[in-house]
C-alpha positions as a Markdown table, in Angstrom:
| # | Residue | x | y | z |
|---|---|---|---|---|
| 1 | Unk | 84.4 | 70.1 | 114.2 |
| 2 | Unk | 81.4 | 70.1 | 111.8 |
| 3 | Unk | 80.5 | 72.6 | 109.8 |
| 4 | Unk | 77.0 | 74.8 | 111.0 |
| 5 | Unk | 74.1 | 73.6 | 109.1 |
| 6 | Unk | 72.6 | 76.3 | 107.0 |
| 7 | Unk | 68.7 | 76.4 | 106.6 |
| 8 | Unk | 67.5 | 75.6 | 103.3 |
| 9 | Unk | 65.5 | 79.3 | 104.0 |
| 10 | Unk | 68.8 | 80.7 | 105.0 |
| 11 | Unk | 70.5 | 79.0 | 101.8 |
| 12 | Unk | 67.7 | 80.2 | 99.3 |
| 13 | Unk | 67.8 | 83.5 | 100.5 |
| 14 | Unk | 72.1 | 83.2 | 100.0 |
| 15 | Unk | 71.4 | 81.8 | 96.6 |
| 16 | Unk | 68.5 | 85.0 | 95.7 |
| 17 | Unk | 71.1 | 87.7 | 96.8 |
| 18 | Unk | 73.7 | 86.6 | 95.1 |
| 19 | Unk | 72.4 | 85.5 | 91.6 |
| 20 | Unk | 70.2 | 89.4 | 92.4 |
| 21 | Unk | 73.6 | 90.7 | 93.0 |
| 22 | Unk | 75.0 | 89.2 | 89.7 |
| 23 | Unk | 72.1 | 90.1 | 87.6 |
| 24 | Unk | 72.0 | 93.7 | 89.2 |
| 25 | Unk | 75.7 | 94.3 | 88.0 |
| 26 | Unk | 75.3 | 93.9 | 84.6 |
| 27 | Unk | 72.5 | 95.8 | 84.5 |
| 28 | Unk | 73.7 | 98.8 | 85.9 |
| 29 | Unk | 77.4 | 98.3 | 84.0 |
| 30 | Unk | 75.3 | 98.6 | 81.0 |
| 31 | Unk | 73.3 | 101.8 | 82.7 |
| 32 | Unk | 76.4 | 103.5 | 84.1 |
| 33 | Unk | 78.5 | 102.8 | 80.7 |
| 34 | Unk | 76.2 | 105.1 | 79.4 |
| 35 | Unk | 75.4 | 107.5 | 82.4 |
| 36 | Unk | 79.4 | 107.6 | 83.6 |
| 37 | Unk | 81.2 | 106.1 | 80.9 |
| 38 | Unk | 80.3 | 108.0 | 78.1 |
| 39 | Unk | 77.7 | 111.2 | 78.9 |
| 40 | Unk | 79.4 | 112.6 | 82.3 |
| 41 | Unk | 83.3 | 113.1 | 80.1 |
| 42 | Unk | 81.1 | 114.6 | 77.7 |
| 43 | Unk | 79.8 | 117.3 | 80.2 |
| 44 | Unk | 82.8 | 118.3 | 81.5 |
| 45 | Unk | 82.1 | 122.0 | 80.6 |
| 46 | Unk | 79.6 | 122.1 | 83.3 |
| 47 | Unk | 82.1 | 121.8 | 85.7 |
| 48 | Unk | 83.0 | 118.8 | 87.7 |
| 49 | Unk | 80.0 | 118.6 | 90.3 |
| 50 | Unk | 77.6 | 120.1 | 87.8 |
| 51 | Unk | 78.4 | 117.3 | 85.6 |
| 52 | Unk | 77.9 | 114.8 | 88.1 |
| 53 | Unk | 74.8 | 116.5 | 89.2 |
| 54 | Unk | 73.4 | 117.0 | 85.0 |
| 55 | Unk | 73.6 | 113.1 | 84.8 |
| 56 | Unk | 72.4 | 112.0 | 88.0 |
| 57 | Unk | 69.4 | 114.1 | 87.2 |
| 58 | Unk | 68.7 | 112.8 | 83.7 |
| 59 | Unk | 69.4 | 109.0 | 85.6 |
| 60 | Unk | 66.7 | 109.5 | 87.9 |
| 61 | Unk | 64.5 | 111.0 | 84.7 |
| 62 | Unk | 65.4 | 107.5 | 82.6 |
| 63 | Unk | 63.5 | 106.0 | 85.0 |
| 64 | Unk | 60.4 | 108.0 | 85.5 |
| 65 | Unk | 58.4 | 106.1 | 83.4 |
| 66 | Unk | 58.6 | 103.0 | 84.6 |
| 67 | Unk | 58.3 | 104.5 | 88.1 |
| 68 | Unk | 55.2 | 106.6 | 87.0 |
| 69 | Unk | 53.8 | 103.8 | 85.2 |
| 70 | Unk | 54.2 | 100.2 | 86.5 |
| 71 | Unk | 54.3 | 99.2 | 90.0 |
| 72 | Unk | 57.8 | 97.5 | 90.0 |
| 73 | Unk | 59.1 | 99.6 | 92.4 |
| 74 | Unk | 58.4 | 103.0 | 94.3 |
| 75 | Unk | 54.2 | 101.4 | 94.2 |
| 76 | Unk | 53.3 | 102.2 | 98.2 |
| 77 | Unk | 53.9 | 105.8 | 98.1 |
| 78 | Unk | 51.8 | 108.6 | 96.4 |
| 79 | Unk | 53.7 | 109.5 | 93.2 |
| 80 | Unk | 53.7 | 113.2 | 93.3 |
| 81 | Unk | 55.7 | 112.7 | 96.6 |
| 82 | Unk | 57.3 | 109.7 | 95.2 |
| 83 | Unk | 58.9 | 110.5 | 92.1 |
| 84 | Unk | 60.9 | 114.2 | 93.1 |
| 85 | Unk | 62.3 | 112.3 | 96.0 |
| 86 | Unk | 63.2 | 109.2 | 93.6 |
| 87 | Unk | 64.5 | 112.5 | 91.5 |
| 88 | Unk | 66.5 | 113.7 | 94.4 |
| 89 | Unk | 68.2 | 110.8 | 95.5 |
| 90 | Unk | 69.0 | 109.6 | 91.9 |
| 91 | Unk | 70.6 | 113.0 | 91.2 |
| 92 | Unk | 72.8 | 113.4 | 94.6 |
| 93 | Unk | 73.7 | 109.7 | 94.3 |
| 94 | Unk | 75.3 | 110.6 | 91.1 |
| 95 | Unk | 77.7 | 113.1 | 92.8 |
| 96 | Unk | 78.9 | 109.6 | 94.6 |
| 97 | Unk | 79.1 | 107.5 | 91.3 |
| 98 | Unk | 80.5 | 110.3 | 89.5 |
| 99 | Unk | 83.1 | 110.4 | 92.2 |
| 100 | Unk | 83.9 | 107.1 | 91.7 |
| 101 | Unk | 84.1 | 107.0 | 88.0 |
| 102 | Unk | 86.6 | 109.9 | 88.4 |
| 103 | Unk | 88.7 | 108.5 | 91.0 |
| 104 | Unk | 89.0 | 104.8 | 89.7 |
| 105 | Unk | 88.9 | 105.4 | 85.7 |
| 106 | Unk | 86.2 | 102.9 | 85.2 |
| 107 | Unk | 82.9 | 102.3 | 85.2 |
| 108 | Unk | 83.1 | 98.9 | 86.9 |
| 109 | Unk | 83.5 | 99.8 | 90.9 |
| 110 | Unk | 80.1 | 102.2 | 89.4 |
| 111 | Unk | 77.8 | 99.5 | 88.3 |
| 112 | Unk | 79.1 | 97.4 | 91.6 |
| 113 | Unk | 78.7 | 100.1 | 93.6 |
| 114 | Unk | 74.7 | 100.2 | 91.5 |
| 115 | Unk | 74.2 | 97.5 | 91.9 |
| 116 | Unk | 75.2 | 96.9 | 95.3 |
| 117 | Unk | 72.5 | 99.9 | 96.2 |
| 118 | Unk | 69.8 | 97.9 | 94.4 |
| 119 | Unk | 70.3 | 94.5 | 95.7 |
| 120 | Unk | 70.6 | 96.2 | 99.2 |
| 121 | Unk | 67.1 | 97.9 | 98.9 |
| 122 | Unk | 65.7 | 94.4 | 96.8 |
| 123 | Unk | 66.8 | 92.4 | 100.4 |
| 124 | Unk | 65.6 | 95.0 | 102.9 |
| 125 | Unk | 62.5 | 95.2 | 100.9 |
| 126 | Unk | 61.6 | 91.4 | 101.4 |
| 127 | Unk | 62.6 | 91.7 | 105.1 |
| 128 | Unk | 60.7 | 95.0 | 106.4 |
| 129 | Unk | 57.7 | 94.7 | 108.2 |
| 130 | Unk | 55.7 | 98.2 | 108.8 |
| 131 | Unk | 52.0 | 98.7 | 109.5 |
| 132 | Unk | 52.4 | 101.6 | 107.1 |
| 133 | Unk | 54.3 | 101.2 | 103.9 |
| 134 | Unk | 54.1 | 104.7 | 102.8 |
| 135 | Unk | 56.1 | 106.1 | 105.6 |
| 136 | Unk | 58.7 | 103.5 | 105.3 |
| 137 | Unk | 58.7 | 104.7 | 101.6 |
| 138 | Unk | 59.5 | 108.2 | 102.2 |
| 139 | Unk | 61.5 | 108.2 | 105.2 |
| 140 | Unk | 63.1 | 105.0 | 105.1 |
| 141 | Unk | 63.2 | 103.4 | 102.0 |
| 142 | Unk | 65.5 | 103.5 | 99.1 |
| 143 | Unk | 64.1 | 107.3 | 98.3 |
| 144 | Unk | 63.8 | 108.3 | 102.0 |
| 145 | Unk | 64.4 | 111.0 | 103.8 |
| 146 | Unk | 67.0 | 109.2 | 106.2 |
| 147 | Unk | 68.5 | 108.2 | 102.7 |
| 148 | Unk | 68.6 | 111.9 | 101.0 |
| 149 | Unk | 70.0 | 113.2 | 104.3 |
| 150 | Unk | 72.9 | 110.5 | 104.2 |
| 151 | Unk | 73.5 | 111.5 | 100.5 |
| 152 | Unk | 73.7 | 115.3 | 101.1 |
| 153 | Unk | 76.6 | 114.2 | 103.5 |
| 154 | Unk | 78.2 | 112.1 | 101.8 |
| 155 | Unk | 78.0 | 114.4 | 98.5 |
| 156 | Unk | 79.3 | 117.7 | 100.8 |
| 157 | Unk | 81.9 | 115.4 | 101.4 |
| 158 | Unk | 83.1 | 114.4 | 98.8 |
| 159 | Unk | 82.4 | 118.2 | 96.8 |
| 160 | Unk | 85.0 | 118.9 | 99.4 |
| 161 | Unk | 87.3 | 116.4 | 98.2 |
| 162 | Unk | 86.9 | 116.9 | 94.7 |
| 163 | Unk | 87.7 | 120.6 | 95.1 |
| 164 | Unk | 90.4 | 119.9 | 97.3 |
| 165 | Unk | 92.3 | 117.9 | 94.2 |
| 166 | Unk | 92.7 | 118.0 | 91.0 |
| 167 | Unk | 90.1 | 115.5 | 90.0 |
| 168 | Unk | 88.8 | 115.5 | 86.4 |
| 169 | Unk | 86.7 | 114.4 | 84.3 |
| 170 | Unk | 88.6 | 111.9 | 81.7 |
């Protein structure tokens, strides 16, 4: 039996993920060691979800200015529309990376799970075809609506865990 023959595409494309993957991960383990490792113990006052909400928030804020200001990502849609969606889905998927910083101990499953999140929006991003960018961008893409909705399920979820244990912030 030979092996399948793989493209040179097909084995580019392998190649961009993975080294994107690679690249992405120690970017956001030097984001979340901030975000997770350091500020969200130090907000434990505000209760576990506020915490995790607090941070998220101020996450999505860090990145305002590039967003606002560049065109490296977020660039198809209208920015007043743009941004507080960016906002929102930065803040509720910090209830998710909180959870995971809690439940593991360590930032590292964070930054993966980061940086899993932007390699899978870099990828779908190269592959997408749409005759209208701007609706992709607020109802499918990475600061959808389709992606908010998931977010507020997967966050009521997990709230509901969280409550359900005795999960703290360490």
């Amino acid at each position: 039996l030979a092996a399948p023959k793989v493209s040179g595409s097909a084995s580019l494309l392998a190649l961009d993920i993975l080294a994107g993957f690679g690249i992405s991960t120690l970017l956001a383990l030097c984001e979340e060691a901030g975000w997770r490792g350091y500020m969200l113990p130090h907000m434990k006052g505000f209760g576990l979800v506020g915490a995790m909400l607090i941070v998220g928030f101020l996450h999505g804020v860090w990145h305002m200015p590039i967003l606002l200001t560049t065109d490296y990502y977020h660039s198809t849609g209208n920015p007043w529309i743009v941004a507080p969606l960016f906002l929102l889905t930065v803040t509720l998927a910090g209830i998710f990376y909180g959870f995971l910083r809690i439940w593991t101990g360590s930032v590292w499953p964070v930054a993966i799970a980061h940086a899993a999140a932007n390699t899978a929006w870099n990828v779908s991003s190269k592959v997408s075809v749409t005759k209208s960018p701007a609706v992709l961008e607020y109802v499918g893409g990475e600061s959808g609506i389709i992606m908010i909705g998931g977010l507020v399920i997967i966050c009521v979820a997990l709230a509901r865990v969280m409550r359900n244990t005795s999960m703290e912030v360490k």
